[in-house]
C-alpha positions as a Markdown table, in Angstrom:
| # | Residue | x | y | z |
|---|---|---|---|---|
| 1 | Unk | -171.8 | 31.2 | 173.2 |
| 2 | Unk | -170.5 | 28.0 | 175.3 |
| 3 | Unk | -173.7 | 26.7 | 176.9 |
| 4 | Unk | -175.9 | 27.7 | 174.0 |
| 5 | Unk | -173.8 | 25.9 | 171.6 |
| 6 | Unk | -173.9 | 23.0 | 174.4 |
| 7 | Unk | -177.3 | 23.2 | 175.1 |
| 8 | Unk | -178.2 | 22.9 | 171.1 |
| 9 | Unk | -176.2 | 20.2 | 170.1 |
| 10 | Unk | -175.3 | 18.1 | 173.0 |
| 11 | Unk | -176.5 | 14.8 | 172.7 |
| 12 | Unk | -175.7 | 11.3 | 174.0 |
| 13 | Unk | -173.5 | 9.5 | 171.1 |
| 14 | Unk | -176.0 | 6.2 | 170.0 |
| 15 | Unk | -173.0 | 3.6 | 170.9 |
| 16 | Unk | -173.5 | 0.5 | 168.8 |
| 17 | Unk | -172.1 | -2.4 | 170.7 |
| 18 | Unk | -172.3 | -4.6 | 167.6 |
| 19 | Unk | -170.4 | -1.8 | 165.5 |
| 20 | Unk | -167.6 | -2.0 | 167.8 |
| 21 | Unk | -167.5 | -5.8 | 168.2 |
| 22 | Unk | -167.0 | -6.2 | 164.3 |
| 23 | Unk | -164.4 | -3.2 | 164.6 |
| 24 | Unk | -162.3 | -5.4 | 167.2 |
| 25 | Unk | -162.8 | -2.7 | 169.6 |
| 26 | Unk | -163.7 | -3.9 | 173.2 |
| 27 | Unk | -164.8 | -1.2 | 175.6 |
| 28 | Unk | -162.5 | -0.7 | 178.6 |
| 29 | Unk | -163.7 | 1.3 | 181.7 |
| 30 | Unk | -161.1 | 3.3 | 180.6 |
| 31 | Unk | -162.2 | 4.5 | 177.0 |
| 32 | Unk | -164.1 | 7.5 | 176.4 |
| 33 | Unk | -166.6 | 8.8 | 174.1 |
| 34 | Unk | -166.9 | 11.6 | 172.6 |
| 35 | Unk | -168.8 | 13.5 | 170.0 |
| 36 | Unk | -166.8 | 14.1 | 166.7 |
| 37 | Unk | -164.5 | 17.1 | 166.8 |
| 38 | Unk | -164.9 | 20.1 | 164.3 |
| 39 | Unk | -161.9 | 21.8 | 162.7 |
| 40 | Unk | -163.3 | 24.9 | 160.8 |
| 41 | Unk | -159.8 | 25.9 | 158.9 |
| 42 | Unk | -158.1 | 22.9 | 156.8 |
| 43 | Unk | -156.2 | 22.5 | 153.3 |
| 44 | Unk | -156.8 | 19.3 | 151.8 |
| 45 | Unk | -155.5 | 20.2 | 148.5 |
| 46 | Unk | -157.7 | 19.3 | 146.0 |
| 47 | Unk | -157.9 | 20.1 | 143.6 |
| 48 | Unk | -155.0 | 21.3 | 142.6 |
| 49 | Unk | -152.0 | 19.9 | 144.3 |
| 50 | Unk | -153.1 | 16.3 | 145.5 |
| 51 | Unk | -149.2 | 15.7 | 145.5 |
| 52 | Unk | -149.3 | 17.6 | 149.2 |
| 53 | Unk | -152.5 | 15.6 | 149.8 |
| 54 | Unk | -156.0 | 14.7 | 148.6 |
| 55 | Unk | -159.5 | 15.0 | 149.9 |
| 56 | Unk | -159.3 | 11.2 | 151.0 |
| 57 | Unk | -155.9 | 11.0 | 152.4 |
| 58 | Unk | -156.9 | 14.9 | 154.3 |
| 59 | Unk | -160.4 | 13.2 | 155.4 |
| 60 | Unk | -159.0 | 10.0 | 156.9 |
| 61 | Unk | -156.3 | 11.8 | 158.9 |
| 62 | Unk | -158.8 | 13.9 | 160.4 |
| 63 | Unk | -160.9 | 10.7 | 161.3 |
| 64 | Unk | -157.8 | 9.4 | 163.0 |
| 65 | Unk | -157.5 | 12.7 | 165.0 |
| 66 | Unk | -161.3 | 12.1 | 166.1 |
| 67 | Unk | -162.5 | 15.1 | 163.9 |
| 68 | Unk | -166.1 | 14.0 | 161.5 |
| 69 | Unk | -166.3 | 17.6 | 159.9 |
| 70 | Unk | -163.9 | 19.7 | 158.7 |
| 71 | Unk | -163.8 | 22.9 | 156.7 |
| 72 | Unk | -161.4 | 23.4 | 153.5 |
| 73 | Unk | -160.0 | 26.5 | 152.5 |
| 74 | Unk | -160.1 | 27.9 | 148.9 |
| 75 | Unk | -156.6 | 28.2 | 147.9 |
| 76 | Unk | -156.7 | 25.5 | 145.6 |
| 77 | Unk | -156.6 | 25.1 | 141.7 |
| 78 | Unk | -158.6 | 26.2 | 140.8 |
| 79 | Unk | -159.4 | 28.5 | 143.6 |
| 80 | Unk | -162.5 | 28.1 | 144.8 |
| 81 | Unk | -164.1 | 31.4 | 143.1 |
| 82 | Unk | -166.7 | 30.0 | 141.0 |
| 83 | Unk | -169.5 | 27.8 | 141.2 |
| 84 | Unk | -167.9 | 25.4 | 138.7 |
| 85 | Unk | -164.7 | 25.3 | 140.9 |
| 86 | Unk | -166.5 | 24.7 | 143.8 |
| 87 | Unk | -168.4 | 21.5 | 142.0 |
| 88 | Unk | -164.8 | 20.2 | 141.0 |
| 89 | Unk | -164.1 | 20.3 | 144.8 |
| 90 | Unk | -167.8 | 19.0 | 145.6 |
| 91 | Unk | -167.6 | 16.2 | 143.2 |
| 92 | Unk | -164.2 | 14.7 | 144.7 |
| 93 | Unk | -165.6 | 15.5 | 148.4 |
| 94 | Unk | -168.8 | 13.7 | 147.0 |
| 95 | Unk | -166.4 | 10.5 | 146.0 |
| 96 | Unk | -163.7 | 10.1 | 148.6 |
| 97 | Unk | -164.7 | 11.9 | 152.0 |
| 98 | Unk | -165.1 | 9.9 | 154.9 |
| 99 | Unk | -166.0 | 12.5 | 156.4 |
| 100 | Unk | -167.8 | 15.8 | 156.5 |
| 101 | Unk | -166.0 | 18.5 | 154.2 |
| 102 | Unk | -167.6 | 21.9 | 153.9 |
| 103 | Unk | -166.2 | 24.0 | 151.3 |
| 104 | Unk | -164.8 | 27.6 | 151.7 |
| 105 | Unk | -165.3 | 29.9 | 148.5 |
| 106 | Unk | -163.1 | 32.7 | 147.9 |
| 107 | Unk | -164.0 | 36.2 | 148.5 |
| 108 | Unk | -162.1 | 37.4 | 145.5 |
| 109 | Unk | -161.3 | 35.9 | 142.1 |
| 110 | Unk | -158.4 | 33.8 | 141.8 |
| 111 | Unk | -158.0 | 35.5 | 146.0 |
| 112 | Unk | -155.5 | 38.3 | 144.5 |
| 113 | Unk | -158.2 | 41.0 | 146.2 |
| 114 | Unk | -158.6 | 42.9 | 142.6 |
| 115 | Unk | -162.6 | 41.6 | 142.3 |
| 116 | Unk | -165.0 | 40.6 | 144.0 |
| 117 | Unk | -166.1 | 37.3 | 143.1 |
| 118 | Unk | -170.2 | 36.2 | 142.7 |
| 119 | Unk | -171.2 | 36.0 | 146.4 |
| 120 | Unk | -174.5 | 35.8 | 145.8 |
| 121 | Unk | -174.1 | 32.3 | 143.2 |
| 122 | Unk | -171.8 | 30.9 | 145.6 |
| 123 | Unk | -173.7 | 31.2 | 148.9 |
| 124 | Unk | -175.5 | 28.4 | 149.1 |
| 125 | Unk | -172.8 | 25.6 | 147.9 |
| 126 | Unk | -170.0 | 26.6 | 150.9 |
| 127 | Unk | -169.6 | 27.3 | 154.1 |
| 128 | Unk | -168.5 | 31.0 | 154.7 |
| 129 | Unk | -166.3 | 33.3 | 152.5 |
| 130 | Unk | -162.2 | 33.6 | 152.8 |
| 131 | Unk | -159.2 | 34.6 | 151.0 |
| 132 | Unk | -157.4 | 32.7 | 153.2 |
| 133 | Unk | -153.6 | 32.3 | 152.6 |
| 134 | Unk | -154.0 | 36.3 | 151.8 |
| 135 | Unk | -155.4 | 39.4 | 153.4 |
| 136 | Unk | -157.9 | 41.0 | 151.7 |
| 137 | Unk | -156.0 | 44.7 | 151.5 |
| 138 | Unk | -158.4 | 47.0 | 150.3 |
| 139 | Unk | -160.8 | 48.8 | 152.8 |
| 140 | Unk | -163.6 | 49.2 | 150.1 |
| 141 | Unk | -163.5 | 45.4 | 149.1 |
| 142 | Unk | -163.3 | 44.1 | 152.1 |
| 143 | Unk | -166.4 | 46.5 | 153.4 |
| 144 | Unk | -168.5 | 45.3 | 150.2 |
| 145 | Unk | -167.9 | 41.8 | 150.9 |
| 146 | Unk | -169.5 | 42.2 | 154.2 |
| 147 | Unk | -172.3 | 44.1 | 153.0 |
| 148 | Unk | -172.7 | 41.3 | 150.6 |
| 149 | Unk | -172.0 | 37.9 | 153.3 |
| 150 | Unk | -174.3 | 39.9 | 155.6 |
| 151 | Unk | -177.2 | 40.1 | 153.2 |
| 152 | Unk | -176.5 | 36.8 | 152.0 |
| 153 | Unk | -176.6 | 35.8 | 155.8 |
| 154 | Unk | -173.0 | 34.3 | 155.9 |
| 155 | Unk | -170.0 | 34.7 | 157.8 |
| 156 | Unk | -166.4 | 36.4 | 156.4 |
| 157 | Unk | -163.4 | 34.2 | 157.7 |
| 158 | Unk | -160.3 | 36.3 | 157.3 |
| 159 | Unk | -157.0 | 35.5 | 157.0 |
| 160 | Unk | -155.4 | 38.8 | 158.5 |
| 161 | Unk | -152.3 | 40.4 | 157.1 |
| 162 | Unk | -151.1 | 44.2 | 156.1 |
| 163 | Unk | -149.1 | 43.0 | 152.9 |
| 164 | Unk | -147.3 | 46.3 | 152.8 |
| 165 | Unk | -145.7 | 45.3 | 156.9 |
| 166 | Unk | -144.8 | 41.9 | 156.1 |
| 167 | Unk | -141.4 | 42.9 | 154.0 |
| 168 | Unk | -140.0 | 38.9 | 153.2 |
| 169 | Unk | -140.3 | 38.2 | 156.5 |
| 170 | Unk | -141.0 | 34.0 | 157.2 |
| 171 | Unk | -140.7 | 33.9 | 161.0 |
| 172 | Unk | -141.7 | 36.1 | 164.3 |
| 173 | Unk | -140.1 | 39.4 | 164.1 |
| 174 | Unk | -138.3 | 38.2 | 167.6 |
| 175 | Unk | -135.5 | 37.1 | 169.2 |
| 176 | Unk | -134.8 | 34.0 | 167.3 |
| 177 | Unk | -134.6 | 35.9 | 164.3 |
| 178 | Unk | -132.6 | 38.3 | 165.0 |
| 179 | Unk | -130.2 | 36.3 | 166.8 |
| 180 | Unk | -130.1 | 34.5 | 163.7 |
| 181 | Unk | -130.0 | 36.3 | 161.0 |
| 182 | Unk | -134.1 | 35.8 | 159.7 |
| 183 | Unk | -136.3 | 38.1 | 158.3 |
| 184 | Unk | -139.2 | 38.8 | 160.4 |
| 185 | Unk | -142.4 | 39.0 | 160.3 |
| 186 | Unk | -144.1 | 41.7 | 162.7 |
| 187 | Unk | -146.9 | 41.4 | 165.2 |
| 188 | Unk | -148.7 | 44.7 | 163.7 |
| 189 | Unk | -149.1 | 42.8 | 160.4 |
| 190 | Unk | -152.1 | 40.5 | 161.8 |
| 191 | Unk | -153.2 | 42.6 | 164.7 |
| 192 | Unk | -153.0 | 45.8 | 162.2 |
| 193 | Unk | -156.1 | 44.3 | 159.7 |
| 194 | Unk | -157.8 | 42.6 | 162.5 |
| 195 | Unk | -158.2 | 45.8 | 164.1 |
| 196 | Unk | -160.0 | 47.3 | 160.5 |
| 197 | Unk | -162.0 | 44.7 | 159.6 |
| 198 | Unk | -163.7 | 44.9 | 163.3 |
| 199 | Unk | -164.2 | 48.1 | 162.5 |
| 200 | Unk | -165.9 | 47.1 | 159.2 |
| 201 | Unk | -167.7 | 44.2 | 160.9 |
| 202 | Unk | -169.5 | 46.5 | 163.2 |
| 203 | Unk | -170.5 | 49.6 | 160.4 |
| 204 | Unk | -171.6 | 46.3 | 158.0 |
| 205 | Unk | -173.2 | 44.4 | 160.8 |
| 206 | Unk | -171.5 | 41.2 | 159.3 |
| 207 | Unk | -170.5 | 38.1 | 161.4 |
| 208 | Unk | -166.9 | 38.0 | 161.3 |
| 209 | Unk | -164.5 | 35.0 | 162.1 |
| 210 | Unk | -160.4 | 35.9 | 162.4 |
| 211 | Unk | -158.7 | 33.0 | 161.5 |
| 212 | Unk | -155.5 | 31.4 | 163.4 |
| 213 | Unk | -154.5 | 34.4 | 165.1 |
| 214 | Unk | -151.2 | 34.2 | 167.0 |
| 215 | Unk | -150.4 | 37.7 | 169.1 |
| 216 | Unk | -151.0 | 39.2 | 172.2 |
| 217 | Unk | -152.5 | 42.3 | 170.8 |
| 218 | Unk | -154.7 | 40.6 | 168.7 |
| 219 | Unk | -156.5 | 38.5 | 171.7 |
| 220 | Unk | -157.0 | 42.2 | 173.1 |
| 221 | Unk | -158.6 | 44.0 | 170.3 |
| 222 | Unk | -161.0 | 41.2 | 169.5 |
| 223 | Unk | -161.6 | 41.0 | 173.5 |
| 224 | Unk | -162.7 | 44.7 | 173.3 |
| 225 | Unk | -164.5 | 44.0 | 170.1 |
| 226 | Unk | -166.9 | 41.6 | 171.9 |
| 227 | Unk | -167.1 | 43.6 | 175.0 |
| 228 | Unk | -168.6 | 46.6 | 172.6 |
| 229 | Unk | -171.3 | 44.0 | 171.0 |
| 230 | Unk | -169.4 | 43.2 | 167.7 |
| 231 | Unk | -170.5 | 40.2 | 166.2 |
| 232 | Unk | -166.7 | 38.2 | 165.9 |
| 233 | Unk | -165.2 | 34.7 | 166.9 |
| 234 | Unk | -161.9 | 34.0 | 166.4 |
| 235 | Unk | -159.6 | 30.4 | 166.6 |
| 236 | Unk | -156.0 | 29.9 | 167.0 |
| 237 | Unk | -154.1 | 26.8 | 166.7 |
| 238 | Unk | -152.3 | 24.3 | 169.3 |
| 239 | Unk | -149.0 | 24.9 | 168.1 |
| 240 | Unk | -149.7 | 28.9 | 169.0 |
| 241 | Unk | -150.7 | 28.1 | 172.3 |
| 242 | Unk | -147.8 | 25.3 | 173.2 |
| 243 | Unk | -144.5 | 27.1 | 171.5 |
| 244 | Unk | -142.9 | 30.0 | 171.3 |
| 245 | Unk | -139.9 | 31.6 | 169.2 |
| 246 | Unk | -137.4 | 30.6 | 171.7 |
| 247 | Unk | -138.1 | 26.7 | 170.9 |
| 248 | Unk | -137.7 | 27.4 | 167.0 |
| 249 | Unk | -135.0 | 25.2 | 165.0 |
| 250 | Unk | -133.5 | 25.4 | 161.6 |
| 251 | Unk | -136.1 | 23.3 | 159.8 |
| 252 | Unk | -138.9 | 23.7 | 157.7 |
| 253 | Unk | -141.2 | 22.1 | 160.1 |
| 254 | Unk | -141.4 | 25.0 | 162.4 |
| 255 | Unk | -142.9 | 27.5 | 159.5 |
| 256 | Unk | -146.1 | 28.3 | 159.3 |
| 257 | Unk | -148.2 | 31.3 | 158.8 |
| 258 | Unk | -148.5 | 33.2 | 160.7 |
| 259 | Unk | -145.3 | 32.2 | 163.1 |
| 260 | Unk | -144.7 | 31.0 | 165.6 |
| 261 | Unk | -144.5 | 34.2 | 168.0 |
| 262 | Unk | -143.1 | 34.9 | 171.9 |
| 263 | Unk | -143.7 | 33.8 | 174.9 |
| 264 | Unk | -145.5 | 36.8 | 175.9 |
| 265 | Unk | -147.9 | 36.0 | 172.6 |
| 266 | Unk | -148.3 | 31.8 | 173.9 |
| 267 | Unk | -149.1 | 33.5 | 177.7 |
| 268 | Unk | -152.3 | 35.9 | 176.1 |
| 269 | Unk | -153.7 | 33.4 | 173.7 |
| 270 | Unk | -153.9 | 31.0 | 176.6 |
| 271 | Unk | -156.0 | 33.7 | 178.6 |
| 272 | Unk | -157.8 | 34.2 | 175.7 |
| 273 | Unk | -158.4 | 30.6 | 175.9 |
| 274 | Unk | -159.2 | 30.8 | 179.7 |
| 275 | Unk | -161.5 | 33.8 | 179.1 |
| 276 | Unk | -163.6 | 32.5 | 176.1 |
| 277 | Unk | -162.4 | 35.4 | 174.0 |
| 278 | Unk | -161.1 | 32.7 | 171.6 |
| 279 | Unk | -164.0 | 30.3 | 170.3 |
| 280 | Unk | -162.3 | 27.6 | 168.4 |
| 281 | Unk | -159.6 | 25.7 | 167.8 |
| 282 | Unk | -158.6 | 25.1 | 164.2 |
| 283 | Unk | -155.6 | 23.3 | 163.2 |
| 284 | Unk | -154.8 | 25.2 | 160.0 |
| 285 | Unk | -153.4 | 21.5 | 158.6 |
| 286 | Unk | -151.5 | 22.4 | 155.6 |
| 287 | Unk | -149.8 | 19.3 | 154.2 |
| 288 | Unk | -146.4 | 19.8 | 151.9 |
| 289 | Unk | -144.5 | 17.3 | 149.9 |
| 290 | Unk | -141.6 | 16.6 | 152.2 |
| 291 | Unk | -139.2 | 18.4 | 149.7 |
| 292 | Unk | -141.1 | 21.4 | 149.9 |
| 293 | Unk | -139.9 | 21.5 | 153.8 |
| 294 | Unk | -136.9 | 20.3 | 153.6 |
| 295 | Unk | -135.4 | 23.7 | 152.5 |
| 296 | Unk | -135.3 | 25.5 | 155.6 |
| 297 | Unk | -136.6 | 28.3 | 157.7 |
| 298 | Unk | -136.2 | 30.8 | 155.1 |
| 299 | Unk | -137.4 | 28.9 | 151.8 |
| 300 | Unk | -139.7 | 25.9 | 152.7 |
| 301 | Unk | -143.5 | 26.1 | 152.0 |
| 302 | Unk | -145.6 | 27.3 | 154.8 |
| 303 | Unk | -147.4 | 25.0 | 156.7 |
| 304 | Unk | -147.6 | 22.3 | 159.0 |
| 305 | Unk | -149.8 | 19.4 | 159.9 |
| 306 | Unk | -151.8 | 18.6 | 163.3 |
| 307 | Unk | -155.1 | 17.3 | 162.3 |
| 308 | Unk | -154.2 | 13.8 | 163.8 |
| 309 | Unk | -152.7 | 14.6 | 167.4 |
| 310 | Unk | -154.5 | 17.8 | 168.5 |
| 311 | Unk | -156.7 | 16.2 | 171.0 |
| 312 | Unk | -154.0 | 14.5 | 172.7 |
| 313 | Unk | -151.8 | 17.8 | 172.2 |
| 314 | Unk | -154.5 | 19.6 | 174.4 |
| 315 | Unk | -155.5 | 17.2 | 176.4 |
| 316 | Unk | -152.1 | 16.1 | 177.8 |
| 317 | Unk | -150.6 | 20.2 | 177.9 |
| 318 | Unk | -153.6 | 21.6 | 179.0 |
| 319 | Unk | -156.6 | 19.9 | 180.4 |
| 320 | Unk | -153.8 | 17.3 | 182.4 |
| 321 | Unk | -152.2 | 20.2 | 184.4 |
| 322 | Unk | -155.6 | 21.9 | 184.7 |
| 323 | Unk | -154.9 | 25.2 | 182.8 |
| 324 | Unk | -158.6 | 24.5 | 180.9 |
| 325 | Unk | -161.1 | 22.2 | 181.6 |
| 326 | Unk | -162.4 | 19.5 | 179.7 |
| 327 | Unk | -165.1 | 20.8 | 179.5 |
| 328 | Unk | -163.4 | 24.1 | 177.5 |
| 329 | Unk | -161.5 | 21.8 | 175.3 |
| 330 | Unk | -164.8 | 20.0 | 173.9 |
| 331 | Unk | -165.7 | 24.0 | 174.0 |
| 332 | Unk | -163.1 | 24.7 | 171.6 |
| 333 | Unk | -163.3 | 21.3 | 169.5 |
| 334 | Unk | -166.7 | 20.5 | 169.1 |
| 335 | Unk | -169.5 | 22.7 | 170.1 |
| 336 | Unk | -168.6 | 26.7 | 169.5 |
| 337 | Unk | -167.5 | 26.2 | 165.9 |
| 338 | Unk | -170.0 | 23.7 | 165.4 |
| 339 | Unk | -172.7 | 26.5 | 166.4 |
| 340 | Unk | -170.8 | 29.2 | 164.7 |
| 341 | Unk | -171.0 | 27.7 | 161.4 |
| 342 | Unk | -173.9 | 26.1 | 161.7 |
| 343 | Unk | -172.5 | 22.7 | 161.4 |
| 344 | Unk | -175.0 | 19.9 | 162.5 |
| 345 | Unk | -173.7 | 17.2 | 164.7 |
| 346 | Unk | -175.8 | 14.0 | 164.1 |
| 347 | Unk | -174.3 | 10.0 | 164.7 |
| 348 | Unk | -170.5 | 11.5 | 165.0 |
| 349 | Unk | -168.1 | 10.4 | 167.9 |
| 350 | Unk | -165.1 | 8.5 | 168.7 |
| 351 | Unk | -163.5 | 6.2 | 171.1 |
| 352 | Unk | -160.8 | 7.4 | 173.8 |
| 353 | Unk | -158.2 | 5.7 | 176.0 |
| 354 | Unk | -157.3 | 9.2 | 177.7 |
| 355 | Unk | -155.0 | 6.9 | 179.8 |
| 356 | Unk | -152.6 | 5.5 | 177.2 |
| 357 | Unk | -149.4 | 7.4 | 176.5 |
| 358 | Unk | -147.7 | 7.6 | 172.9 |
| 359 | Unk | -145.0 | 9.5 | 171.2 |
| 360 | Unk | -146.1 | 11.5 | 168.2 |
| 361 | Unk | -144.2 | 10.0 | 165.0 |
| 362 | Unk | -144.4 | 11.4 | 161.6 |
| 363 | Unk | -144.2 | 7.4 | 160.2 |
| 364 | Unk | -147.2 | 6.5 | 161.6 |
| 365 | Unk | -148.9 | 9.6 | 160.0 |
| 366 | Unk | -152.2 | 8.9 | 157.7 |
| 367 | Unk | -152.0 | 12.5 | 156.1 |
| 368 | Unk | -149.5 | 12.7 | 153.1 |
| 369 | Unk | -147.9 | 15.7 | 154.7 |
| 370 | Unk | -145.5 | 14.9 | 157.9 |
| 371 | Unk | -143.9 | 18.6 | 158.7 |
| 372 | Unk | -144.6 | 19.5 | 162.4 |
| 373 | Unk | -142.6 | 21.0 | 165.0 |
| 374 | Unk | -144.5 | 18.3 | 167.6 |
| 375 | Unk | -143.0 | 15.1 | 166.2 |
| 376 | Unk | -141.8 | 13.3 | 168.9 |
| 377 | Unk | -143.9 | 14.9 | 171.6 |
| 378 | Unk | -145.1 | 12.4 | 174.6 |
| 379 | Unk | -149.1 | 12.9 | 174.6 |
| 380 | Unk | -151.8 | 10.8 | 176.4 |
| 381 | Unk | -154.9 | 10.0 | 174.8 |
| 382 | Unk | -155.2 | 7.2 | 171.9 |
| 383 | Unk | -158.0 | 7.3 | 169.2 |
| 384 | Unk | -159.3 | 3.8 | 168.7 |
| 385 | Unk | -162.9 | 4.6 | 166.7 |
| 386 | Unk | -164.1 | 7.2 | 164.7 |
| 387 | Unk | -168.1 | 7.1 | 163.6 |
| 388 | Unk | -169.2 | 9.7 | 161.2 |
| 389 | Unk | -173.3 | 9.4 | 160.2 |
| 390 | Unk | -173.3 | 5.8 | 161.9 |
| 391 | Unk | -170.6 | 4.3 | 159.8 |
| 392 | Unk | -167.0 | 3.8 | 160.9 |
| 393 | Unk | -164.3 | 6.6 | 158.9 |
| 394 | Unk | -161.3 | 5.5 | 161.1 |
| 395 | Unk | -160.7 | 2.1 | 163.3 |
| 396 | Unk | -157.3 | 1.6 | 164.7 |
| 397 | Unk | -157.6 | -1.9 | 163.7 |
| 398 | Unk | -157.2 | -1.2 | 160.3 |
């Protein structure tokens, strides 16, 4: 998939001197550019809750992290289950984006996995089909929205969880949690529904994308799963491939879902990195009001932010000490879930001193979410431009 997507959308970023000159950016012999980054699994919040944050507080964050196309998830309200709540999403995206937003519409109605919603009227206006936030439970629903995404030639995304194996757990079902008292939430509860729906991928024939997946045995299945011809990508996030449940403190920044898992979990999705069996890199940025994360490991919201600092994340703690190459990372950022989604890369790039050092700092944040388990993490790497269709969506000059 790597040099294919390469080969098809590679191109040589049209630089305008005179662009940058009125920006106040001078080109240094250090600065790099690159073509705009691609994160395929976002909440942006509206509408719904634009008290967590909106389409144009969600868009310009990602310009400041170098990304020019993003794709939002449906668990909004309304959800994203009809055509006329995907044109209340459309209309804001229309108004305030600064950026590209492709819309995800719900498999099921209201995503509660009970029916199926109109696949066929809501093909055309989004990007693929997900419940995400929820596993889709049922075997015969989930097989007759593939039959219906593969006829309609789209792609499930799945968000991958056995409800029945999750019982109130809110962190990794690991050490941490049981040397403090937390409910945990077992491996077997994402690998367990990955492992069906490849199943149902291959019977269907459907194109099949496993979102943010976080354990060792779920790198392995989908590694087998493409060895046997099954048509499947998959992303995971930074903060599953740089922490583990050791590092976890008593805060509400360090929940997401799914968890944070072991340092046997980190060690596999990083040779699933190495190995190409994972195809993107997704931030899963899911803004809360700082209230909602200030209750906790067990009772804050889950979700975390990263849209602004994943570049340097990976750059600086895994291209620097040469675990991946850059060449990987702009893999993983830009090209495979460009291809995979079919998501055009036209005049989109961005302007990089890979040199300069910086310390990650929630104030200085443009999303209106600040929970993450990086703030204050050293990175190197400092956006100065971002250029989405020719015109400038982020300039560090204000």
């Amino acid at each position: 998939m790597n040099k294919s997507a390469r080969s098809e959308l590679r191109f040589t970023p049209n630089v305008d001197t005179k662009m940058l000159r009125n920006a106040g950016i001078a080109l240094s012999p250090t600065y790099t550019i690159l073509p705009g980054f691609c994160d395929v699994h976002v909440h942006f919040r509206e509408p719904g809750f634009s008290y967590k944050e909106t389409i144009a507080s969600g868009s310009r964050a990602a310009a400041h992290g170098g990304y020019t196309a993003v794709c939002t998830m449906p668990n909004l309200n309304p959800v994203a289950d009809t055509t006329e709540h995907l044109k209340e999403q459309q209309d804001i995206i229309d108004r305030d984006a600064c950026i590209h937003v492709y819309p995800y519409a719900a498999i099921t109605i209201g995503q509660l996995g009970k029916e199926m919603a109109d696949l066929e009227a809501l093909a055309g206006k989004c990007i693929s089909f997900s419940d995400d936030g929820h596993g889709v439970q049922s075997d015969d629903m989930m097989r007759e929205a593939m039959l219906r995404a593969n006829e309609l030639g789209k792609i499930i995304t799945a968000h991958c969880e056995v409800n029945d194996l999750l019982n109130g757990g809110y962190i990794h079902d690991g050490v941490y949690a049981k040397e403090h008292g937390h409910r945990g939430i077992c491996s077997e509860s994402e690998w367990r529904q990955i492992e069906r729906d490849l199943k149902l991928s291959d019977e269907t024939g459907c194109a099949y994308h496993v979102c943010h997946i976080s354990t060792k045995e779920s790198v392995s299945i989908i590694r087998d799963a493409k060895k046997s011809g099954v048509d499947v990508t998959c992303e995971t996030g930074p903060h599953y491939l740089l922490l583990d449940d050791s590092m976890l403190e008593e805060d509400g920044r360090w929940k997401m879902n799914p968890p944070i898992r072991s340092s046997a979990d980190r060690d596999a999705l990083i040779e699933g990195i190495i190995d190409g069996t994972i195809d993107c890199l997704a931030t899963d940025h899911a803004p809360h009001s700082a209230e909602e994360k200030s209750r906790g490991l067990e009772k804050s919201a889950f979700g975390v932010v990263g849209i602004e600092f994943a570049f340097p994340l990976m750059y600086t703690y895994m291209v620097m000490p040469g675990i991946i190459s850059m060449e990987r990372l702009e893999d993983l950022l830009i090209y495979n879930p460009r291809a995979r989604f079919n998501i055009p890369l036209g005049d989109d790039w961005s302007v990089w001193d890979l040199t300069e050092e910086w310390q990650i700092n929630k104030a200085e944040m443009l999303s209106m979410g600040c929970a993450t388990p990086f703030d204050g993490w050293r990175v190197s790497g400092r956006n100065y431009l971002t250029v989405c269709d020719g015109k400038i969506a982020y300039n560090i000059n204000g």
